[in-house]
C-alpha positions as CSV (number, residue, x, y, z in Angstrom):
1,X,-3.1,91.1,45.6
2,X,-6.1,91.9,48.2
3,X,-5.1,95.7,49.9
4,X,-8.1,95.4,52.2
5,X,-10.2,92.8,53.8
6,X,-13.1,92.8,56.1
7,X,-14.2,90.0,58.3
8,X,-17.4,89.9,59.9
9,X,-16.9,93.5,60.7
10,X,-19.7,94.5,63.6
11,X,-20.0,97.7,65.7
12,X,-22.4,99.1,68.0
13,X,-22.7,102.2,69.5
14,X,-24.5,100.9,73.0
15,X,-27.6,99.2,71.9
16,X,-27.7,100.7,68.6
17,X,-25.7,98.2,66.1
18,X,-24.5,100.1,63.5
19,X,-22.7,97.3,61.3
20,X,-24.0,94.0,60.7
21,X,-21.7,91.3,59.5
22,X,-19.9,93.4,56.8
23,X,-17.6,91.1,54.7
24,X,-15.5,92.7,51.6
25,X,-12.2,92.4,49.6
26,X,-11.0,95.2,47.7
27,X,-8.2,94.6,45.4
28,X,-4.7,96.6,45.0
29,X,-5.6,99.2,43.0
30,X,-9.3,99.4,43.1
31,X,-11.6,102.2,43.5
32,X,-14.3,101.4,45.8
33,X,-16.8,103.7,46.7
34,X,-19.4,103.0,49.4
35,X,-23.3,104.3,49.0
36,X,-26.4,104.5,51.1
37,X,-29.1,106.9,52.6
38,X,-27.8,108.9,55.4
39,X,-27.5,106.2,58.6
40,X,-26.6,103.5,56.7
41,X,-23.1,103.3,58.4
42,X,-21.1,103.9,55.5
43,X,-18.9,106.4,57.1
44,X,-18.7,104.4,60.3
45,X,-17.3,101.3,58.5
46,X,-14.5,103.9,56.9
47,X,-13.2,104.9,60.3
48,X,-13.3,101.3,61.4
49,X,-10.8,100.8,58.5
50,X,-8.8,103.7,59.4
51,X,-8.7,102.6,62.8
52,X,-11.0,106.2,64.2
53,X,-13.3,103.7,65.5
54,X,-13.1,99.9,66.9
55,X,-14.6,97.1,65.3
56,X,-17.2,95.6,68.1
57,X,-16.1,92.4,66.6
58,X,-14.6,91.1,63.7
59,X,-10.9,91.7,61.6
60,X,-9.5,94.2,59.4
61,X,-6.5,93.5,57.4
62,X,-4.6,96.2,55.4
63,X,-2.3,94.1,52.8
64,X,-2.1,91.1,54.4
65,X,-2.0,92.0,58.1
66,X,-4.4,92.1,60.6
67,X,-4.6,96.0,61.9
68,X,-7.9,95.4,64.0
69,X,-6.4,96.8,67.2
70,X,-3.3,98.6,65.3
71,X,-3.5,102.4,66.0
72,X,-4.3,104.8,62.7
73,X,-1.1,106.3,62.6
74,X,0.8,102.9,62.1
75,X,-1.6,101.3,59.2
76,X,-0.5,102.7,55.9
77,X,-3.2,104.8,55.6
78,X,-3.9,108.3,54.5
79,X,-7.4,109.6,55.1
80,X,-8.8,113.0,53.4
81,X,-11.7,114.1,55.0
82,X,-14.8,116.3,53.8
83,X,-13.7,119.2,56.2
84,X,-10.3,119.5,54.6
85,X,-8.7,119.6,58.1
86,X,-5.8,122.2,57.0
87,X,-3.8,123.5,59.7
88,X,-4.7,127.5,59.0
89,X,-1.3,128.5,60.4
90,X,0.7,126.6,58.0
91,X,1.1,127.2,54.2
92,X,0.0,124.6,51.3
93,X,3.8,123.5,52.0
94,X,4.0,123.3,55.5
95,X,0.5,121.6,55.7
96,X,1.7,119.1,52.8
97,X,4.8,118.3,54.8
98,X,4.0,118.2,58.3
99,X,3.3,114.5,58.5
100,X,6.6,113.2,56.8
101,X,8.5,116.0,58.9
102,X,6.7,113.2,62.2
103,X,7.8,110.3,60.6
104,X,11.3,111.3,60.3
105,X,11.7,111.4,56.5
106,X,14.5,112.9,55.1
107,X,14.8,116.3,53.9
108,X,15.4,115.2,50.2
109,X,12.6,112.5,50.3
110,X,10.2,115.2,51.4
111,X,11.2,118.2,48.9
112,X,10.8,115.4,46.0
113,X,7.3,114.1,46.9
114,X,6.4,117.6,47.6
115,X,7.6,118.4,44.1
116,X,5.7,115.4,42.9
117,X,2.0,115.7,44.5
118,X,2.3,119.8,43.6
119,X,3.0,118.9,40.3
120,X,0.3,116.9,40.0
121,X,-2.7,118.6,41.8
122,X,-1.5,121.9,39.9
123,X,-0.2,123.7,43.4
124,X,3.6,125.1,42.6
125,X,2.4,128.2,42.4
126,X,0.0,128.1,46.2
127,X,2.9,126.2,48.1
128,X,3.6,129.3,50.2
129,X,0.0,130.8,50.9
130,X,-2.0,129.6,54.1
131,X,-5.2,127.9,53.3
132,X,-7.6,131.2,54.4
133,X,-6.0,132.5,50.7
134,X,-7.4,129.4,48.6
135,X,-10.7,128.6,47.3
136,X,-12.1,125.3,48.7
137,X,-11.3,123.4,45.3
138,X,-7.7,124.7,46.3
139,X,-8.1,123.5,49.9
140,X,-9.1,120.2,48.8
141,X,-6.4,119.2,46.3
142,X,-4.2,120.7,49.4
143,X,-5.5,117.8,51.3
144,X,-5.4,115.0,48.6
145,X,-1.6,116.4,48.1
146,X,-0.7,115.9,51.8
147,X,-2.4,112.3,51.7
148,X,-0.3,111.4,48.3
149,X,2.9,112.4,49.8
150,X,2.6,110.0,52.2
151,X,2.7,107.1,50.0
152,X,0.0,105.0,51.7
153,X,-0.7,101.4,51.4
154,X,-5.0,102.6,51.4
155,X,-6.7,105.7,50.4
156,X,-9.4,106.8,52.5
157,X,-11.4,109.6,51.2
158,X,-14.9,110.5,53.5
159,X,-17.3,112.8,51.9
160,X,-14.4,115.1,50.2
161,X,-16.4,116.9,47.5
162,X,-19.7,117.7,49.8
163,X,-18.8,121.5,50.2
164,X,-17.7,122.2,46.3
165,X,-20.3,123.8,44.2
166,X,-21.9,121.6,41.5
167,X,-19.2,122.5,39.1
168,X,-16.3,122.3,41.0
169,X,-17.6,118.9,41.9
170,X,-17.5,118.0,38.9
171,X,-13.8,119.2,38.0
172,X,-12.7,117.5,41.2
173,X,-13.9,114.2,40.0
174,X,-12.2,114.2,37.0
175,X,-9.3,114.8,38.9
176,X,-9.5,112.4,41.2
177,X,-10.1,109.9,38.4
178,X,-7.2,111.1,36.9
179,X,-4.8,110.8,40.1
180,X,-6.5,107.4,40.6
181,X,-5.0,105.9,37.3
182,X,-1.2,107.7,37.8
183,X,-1.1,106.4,40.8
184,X,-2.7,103.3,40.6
185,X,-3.9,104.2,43.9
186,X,-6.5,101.5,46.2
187,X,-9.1,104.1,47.3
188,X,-12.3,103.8,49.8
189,X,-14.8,106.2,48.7
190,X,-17.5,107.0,50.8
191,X,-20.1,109.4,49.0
192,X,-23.7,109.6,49.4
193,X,-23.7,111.5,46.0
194,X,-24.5,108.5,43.5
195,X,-23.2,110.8,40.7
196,X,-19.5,110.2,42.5
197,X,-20.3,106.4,43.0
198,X,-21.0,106.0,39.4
199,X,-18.7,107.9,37.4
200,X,-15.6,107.2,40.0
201,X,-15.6,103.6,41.2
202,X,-14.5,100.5,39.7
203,X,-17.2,98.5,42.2
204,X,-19.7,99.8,44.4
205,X,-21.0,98.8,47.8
206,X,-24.2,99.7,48.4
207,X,-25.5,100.1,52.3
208,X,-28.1,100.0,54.2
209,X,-29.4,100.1,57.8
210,X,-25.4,98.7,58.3
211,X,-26.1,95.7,55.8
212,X,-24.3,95.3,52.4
213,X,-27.3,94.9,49.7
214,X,-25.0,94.4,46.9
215,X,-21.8,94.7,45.2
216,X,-21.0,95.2,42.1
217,X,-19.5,97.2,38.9
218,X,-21.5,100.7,38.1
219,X,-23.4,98.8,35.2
220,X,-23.8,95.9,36.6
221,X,-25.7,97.7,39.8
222,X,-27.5,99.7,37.7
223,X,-28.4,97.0,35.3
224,X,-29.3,93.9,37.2
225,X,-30.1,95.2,40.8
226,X,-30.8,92.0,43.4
227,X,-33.5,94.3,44.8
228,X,-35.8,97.0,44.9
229,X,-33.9,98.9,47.2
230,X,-30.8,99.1,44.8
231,X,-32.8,99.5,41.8
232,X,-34.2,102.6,43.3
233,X,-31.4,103.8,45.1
234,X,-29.4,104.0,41.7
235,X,-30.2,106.0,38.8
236,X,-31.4,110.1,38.3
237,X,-34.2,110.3,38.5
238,X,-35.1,107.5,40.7
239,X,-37.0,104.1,38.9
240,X,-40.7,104.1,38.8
241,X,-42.4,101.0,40.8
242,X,-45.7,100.4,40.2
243,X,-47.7,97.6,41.5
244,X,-47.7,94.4,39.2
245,X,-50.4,92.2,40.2
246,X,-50.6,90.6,37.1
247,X,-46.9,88.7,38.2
248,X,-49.1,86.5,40.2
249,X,-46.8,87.7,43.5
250,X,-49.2,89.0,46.0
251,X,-48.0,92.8,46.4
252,X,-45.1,92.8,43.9
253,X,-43.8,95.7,41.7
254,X,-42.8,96.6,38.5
255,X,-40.0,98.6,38.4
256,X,-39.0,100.8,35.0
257,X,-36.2,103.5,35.0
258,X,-37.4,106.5,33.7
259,X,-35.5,106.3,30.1
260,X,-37.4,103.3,29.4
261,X,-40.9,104.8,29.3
262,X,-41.7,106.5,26.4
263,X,-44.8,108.7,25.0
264,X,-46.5,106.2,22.7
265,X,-50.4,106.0,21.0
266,X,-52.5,103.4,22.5
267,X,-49.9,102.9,25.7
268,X,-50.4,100.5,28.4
269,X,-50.2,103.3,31.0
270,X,-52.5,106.1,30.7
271,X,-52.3,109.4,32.6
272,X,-51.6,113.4,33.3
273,X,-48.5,115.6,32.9
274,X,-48.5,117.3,36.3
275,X,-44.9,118.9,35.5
276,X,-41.9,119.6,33.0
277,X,-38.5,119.8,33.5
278,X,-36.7,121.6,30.6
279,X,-32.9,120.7,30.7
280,X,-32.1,121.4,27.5
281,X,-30.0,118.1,26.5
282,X,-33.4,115.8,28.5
283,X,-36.6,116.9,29.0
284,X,-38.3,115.5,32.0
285,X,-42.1,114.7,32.9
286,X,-43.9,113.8,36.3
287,X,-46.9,111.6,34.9
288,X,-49.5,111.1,37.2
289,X,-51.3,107.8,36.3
290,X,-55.0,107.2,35.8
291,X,-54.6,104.5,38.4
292,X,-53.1,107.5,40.6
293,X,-49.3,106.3,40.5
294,X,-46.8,109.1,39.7
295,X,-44.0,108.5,36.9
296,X,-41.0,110.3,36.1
297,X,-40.4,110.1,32.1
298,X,-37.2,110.8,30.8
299,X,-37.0,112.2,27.2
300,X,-34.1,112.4,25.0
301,X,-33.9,116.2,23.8
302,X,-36.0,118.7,23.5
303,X,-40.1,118.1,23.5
304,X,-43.2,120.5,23.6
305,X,-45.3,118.4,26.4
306,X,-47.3,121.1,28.7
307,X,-49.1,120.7,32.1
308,X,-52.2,119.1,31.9
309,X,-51.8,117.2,29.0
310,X,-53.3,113.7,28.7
311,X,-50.6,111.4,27.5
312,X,-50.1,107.6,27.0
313,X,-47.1,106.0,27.9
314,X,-45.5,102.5,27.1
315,X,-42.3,100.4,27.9
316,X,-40.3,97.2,27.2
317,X,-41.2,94.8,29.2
318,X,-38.0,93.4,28.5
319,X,-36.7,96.4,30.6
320,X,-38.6,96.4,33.4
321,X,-37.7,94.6,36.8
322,X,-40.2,92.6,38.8
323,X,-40.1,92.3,42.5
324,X,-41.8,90.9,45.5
325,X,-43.5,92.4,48.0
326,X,-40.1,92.3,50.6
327,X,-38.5,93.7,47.5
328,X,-36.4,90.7,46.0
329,X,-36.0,90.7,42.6
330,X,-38.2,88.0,40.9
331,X,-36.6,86.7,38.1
332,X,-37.3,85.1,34.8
């Protein structure tokens, strides 16, 4: 069954249009997550589907039904927001409840899906302090627990891991991962953390300058990008494009991720080591060519490479991505 479907979803701010013909279905219990550089509209096309914003033109439907001009409150959504929006004067409880307590549910249906979402998120033992008493992972599970409560028909979830430290981050997509499959949840991710996209969704949307470029599974993104600006918008660190005239495609590129280059004697590529990144597990180099290109090499383990080191590099072609000089993949 389709939980969400965009028609030829447009909106402008004045002269500024912000999204250009967006068209997506996202399947009951799928976990979308939408990426793109800062601007791309990604977060704009989330409140048009929770209703914060108006389409300019175009439909939303939300299971079935056409919500275009249906007000927030009465979609079957639940939103949870980067800010956390706790009300500081209530406790985990109170903030967790407030919503059913306006919707008129009954005392007993609220007590159980309190008991339920607490439970889950690991917050029996917070239910009574006010938020100024948690840390912000705290806050933030506080906020997924008063969206599960609600039993929505949609997810929405708008940046929510952008203030956590690196670890907490971490933990916080795990459990989001987690809730995702007890609940069996449809959630719209917006993120522009491709780390989130690519460990949390089942399909990506990837954005830009209010366009869809492409959609598609992690992998399948990541391994078979319809252009240049998907190929490099995927992947840590970033491909490596370097200009291919030999295609016989005035001003195309080759483009080769970064664990597909290797340190090899008598490789096609020839340069410098202007840096080393030591990570321990990966060791990282920035290459700079003798043609004056800079490459980032990715190395599995642990490798003695120094600045200023001459070094050859090679690659499979087999692995490498050609595309024209708009950026179109050119393939075989």
């Amino acid at each position: 069954m389709t939980a969400l479907t965009l028609e030829n979803i447009n909106k402008s701010f004045g002269d500024v249009h912000v999204l250009k013909d967006i068209d997506l279905r996202v399947e009951t219990g799928e976990f979308i997550v939408f990426v793109g550089p800062s601007g791309c509209g990604k977060s704009t096309l989330l409140r048009v589907i929770a209703g914060l914003e108006d389409a300019s033109s175009g439909t939303v439907r939300i299971g079935g039904k056409d919500v275009t001009t249906t007000p927030p409150a009465k979609r079957g959504i639940a939103m949870v927001f980067q800010s956390y929006a706790l009300y500081p004067h209530l406790d985990v409880e109170g903030n967790m409840t407030l919503g059913l307590k306006q919707a008129g549910e009954a005392k007993p249906v609220i007590a159980e899906r309190i008991a339920m979402a607490a439970k889950m998120l690991s917050l029996e033992e917070y239910l009574k302090r006010r938020p100024s008493e948690l840390s912000g992972g705290q806050r933030q599970r506080v906020a997924i627990g008063r969206a599960i409560v609600r039993k929505p028909e949609l997810f929405l979830f708008d940046e929510p891991l952008s203030n956590l430290d690196a670890a907490l981050r971490m933990h916080m997509r795990v459990e989001i991962a987690r809730l995702h499959r007890e609940l069996g949840a449809t959630i719209v991710y917006v993120t522009h953390d491709q780390t989130e996209a690519m460990t949390l969704a089942d399909r990506i949307v990837v954005l830009r300058d209010g366009r869809v470029e492409q959609v598609g599974s992690p992998m399948a993104l990541y391994n078979d990008p319809d252009n240049r600006f998907v190929a490099g918008f995927l992947g840590a660190p970033s491909m490596n494009f370097l200009a291919a005239g030999p295609l016989g495609a005035p001003g195309a590129t080759l483009g080769i991720r970064p664990e597909h280059l290797c340190a090899a004697h008598g490789g096609r590529l020839r340069g410098t080591v202007t840096h080393v990144e030591r990570l321990g597990g990966d060791t990282n180099l920035l290459v700079t060519t003798d043609a004056d290109a800079t490459l980032t090499v990715r190395l599995f383990g642990q490798h003695d490479h120094r600045v200023g080191e001459a070094i050859a590099l090679d690659y499979d072609p087999a692995r490498a991505f050609a595309f024209d000089a708009e950026g179109r993949r050119l393939r075989p």
